[in-house]
N, C-alpha and C positions, 0 to 999 in steps of 0.2 A: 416805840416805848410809850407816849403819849396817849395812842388808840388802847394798846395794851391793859390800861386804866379803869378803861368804859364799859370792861366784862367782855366775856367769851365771843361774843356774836360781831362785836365791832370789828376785834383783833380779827377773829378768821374773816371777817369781809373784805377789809383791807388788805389783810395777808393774799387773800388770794387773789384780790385787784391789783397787788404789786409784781405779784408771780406770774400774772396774766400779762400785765403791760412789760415785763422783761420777756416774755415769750415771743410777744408781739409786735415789739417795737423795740427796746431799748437795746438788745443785742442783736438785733439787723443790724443799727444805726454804730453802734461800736465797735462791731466786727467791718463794719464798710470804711469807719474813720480809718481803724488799722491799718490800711492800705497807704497811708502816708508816715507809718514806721519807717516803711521799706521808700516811699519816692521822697520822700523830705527827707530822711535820714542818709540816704544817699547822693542825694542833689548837696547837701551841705559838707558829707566829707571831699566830695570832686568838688566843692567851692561855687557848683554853681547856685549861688544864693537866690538870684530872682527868681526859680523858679519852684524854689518853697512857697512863697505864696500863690504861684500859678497854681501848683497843684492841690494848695489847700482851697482855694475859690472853687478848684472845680470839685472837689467834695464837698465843701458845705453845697452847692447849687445843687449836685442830686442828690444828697441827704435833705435838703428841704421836700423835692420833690418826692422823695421816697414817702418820706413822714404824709403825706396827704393821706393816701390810702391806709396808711397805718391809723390816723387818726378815726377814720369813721367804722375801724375794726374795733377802737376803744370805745367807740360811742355806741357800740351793740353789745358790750361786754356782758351783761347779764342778758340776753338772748342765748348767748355762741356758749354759754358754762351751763344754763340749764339745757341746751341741747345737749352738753359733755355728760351731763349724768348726775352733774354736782348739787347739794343742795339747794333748795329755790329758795330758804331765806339768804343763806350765803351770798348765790348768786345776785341776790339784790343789793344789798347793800355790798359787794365788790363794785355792782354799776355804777352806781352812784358814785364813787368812790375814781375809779377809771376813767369817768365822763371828764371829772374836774383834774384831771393830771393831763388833759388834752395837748395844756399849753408848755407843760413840760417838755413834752417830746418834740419840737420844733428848739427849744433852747440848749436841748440835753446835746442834739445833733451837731450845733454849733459849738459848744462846749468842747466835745472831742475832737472838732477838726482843729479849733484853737488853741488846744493844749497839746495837738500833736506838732505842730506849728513853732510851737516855743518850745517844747521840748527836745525835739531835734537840735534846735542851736545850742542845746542846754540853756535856755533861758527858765529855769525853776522858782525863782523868788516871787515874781508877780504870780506865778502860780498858786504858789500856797498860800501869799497874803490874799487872794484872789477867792479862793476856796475856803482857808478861816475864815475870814469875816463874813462870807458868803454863811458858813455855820452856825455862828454866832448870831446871825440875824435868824437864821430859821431856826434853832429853838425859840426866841423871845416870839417868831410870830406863829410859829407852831402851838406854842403856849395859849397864846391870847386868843388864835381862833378855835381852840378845839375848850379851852374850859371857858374865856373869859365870855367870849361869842357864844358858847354853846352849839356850835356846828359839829361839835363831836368830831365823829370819821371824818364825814365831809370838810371837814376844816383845817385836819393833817392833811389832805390830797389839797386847800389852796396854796397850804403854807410851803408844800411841796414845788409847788409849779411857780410860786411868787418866787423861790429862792432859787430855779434854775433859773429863771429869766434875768433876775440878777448877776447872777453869776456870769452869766452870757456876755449882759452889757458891760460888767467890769473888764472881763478879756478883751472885748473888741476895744473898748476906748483905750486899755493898752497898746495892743498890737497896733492900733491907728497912730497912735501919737507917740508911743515910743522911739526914742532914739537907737537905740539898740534894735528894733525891728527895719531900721530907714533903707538897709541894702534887701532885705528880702522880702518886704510888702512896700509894693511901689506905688499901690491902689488897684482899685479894679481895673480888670485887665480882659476885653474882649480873646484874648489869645485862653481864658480857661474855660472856653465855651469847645474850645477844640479837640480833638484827642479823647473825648467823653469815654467810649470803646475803648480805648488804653487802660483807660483809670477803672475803667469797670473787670476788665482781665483782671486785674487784682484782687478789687474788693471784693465781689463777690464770690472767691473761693478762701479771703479772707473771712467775709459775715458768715459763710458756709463753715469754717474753723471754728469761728466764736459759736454761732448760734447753737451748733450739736454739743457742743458742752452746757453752755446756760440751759437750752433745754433740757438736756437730762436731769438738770437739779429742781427747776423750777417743777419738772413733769412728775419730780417727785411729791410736790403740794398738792396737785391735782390728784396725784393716786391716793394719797393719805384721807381725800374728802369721800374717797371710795369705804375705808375702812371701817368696822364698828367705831360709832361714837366721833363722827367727824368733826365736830367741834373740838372734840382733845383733842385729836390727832393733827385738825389742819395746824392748832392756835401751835402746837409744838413743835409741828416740824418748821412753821415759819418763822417760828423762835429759833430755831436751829439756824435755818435755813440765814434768817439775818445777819445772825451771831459771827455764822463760818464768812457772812461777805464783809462782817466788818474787819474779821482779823484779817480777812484774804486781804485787802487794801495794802499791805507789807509787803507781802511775795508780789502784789502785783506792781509795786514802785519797783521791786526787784525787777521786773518781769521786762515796764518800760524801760527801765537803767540799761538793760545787758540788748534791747533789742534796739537803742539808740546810738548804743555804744558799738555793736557790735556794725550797722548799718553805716556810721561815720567811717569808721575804721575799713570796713571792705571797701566803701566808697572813695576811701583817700588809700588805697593800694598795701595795709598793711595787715594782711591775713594773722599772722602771728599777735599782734596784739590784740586783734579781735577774739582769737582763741583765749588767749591769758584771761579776757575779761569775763568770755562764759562760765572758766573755773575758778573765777577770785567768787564772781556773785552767787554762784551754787553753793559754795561752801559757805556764805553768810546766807545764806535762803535753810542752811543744814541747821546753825546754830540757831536762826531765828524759829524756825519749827520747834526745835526742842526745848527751848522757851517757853513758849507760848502756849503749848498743850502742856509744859509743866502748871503754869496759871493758870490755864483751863481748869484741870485737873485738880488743885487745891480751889477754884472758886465756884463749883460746880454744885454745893448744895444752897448760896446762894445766890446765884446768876440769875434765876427765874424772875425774882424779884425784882428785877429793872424791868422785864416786861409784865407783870400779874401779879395779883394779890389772891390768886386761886392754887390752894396747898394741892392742889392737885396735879395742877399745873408744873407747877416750880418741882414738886419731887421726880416728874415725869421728866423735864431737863436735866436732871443732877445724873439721872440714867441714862441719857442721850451724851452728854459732854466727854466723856471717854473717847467715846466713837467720832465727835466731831477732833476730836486731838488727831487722832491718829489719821483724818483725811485733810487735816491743814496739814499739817508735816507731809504727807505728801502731794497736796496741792501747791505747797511751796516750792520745794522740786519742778513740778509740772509746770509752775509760773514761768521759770528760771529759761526751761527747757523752752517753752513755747515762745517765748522773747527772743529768744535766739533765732526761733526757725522764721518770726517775722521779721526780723535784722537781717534775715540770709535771701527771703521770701520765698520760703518752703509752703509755702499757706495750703496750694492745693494736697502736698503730700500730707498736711495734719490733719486736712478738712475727710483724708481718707481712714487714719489712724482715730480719730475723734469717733469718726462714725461707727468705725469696728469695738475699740474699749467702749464705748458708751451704750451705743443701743444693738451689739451682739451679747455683750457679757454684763454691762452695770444693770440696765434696765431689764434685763428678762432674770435676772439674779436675785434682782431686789423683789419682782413680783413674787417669783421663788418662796423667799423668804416672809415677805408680809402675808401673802396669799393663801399659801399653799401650806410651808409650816406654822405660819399665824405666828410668825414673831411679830406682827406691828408698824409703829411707827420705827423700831429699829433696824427692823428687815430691810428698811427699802436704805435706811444709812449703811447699812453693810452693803447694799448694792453701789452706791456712791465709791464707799473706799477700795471695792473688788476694780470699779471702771478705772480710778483713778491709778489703780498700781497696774494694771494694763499698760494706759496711755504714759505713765512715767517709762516703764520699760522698753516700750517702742519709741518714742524721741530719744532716749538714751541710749539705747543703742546706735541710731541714725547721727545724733550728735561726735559720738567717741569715731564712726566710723568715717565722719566730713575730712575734705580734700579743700583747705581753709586756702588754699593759693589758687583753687579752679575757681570757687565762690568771688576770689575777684575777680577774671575772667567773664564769670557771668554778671556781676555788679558793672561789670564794664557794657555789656550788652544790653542791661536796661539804662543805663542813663542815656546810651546812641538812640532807643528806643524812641526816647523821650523829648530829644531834639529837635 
């Protein structure tokens, strides 16, 4: 919102410095934490508490490790986008921009192993005092380095990276000295240097789940810089694109709730409660969709205006925001679903459904559209809500069709696994 201020060129360089680094890093590293939905949500309903922190020490060690090579993918970021075809002023100032979000993506890593960590025990409160005030501080420094500095863009991307590192340190000096963490972080522990192969059978067809979805949206910015007039097109779909990740933050607390609960609940032998929860939280993930595209929907000829002071711009969102209603409501759905399958740890069966709704039918649908019959930047959002109503109907059908007393069975076989 801040970049959005400093005119057209800042917004799309950022914008698509942020699109870049979720391509390229942020949702490896997210989809790889995922993997401790399913081993810490598990280890905590069978009680065995110590080995929540085993297995979160051994994801953050190779989410650090990961992050190495992702980082010097960020520091060519304007190289790897003018090879993609995208503008070369764009592409510069995205670099810029990517180079100084470096120190995010070693923070961001820790972050998600440490709130899956707490999360599992349902430990929530330090969470979200943890993450307010973590907000609270990055607008005020957000603020001061992009107008009061004058670093402009550059100056949202320190403010960025100053306030994951923050964040970071608040969780760990939590989880270290908490009382309430004292049975499942004992300290560090040569024993999560072990098993590395174990923990990676997971994650990696978990980042495989996540990554095929966030790339398909993000891949949508990148095509938008293909279109007449890329400047409109990126600044908007990234307006969009921000828009739909901040309301998604709702279906996605749904998304942890039902895949934490659902993982405790197999993990401590009670298949039937675990089922009750997937259907209490889908029908509040029902009511919360059709909310919030109601709001969408009455604030759509204003909304632009938090990002641009370009009437061009802003009319061009109030025509976009329909469309984004109708793929929250069903990305909410999809949140609901997909928390479930990593409570159960279905991960490789979504990492195949993800690949089929997304880049057999979203992405070649949306080119369809923008390309071919030159609808636009809306073309390629109707390719989003085509993938999205795909992938809702294939996990819901697999869901309705689960055998909720075998899934203990198999909840029984990875915690032996893991012994």
């Amino acid at each position: 919102m801040f970049v959005g201020h400093l005119g057209e060129l800042p917004l799309s360089g950022a914008s698509m410095a942020t699109s870049f680094a979720s391509v390229t890093g942020i949702c490896l590293l997210l989809g790889m934490a995922c993997a401790l939905d399913t081993l810490c949500g598990q280890s905590y309903g069978a009680k065995q508490y110590r080995m929540l922190g085993i297995h979160t020490q051994r994801a953050m060690l190779v989410l650090m490790i990961v992050s190495i090579p992702l980082a010097v993918i960020w520091a060519n970021t304007r190289s790897i986008l003018i090879f993609l075809g995208q503008d070369p002023e764009i592409s510069a100032e995205a670099g810029k921009y990517a180079q100084l979000l470096i120190p995010s993506l070693f923070a961001y890593g820790l972050i998600q192993c440490l709130n899956r960590f707490l999360q599992t025990q349902n430990i929530v409160f330090p969470m979200v005092f943890c993450s307010g005030a973590t907000t609270l501080l990055h607008l005020f420094v957000c603020w001061i380095m992009v107008f009061k500095f004058g670093l402009g863009s550059r100056g949202a991307a320190i403010a960025n990276s100053i306030s994951y590192c923050v964040n970071a340190l608040m969780l760990a000096l939590y989880v270290n000295f908490s009382p309430e963490c004292a049975k499942s972080w004992t300290g560090f522990s040569k024993e999560a240097l072990h098993n590395i192969p174990s923990f990676l059978r997971l994650a990696i067809p978990s980042a495989v789940m996540v990554c095929l979805e966030m790339w398909s949206f993000e891949m949508m910015v990148l095509l938008s810089g293909l279109l007449p007039n890329p400047k409109l097109e990126t600044s908007v779909l990234s307006i969009c694109l921000n828009t739909a990740s901040t309301v998604w933050m709702i279906p996605s607390g749904f998304s942890e709730a039902v895949s934490i609960r659902v993982s405790n609940e197999l993990g401590a032998g009670h298949p039937w409660v675990a089922r009750l929860a997937v259907y209490v939280v889908l029908a509040m993930a029902l009511v919360e969709g059709t909310l919030v595209g109601a709001v969408m929907m009455l604030m759509r000829n204003v909304w632009g205006y938090a990002y641009s002071k370009e009437v061009e711009v802003v009319e061009y969102v109030a025509i976009m925001l329909p469309l984004l209603a109708a793929s929250n409501f069903l990305d909410g759905i999809q949140c609901v679903l997909s928390g479930t399958a990593r409570g159960c740890g279905w991960q490789k069966i979504c990492a195949f459904i993800n690949l089929g709704s997304f880049y057999l039918v979203g992405i070649p649908s949306a080119i369809v559209f923008s390309f071919v019959l030159h609808i636009g930047g809306k073309g390629l959002w109707l390719g989003i809500i085509f993938e999205l109503l795909v992938q809702v109907l294939s996990l819901l059908i697999i869901t309705l069709r689960t055998d909720w007393e075998e899934e203990v069975h198999f909840y029984l076989f990875i915690v032996l696994s893991y012994l």
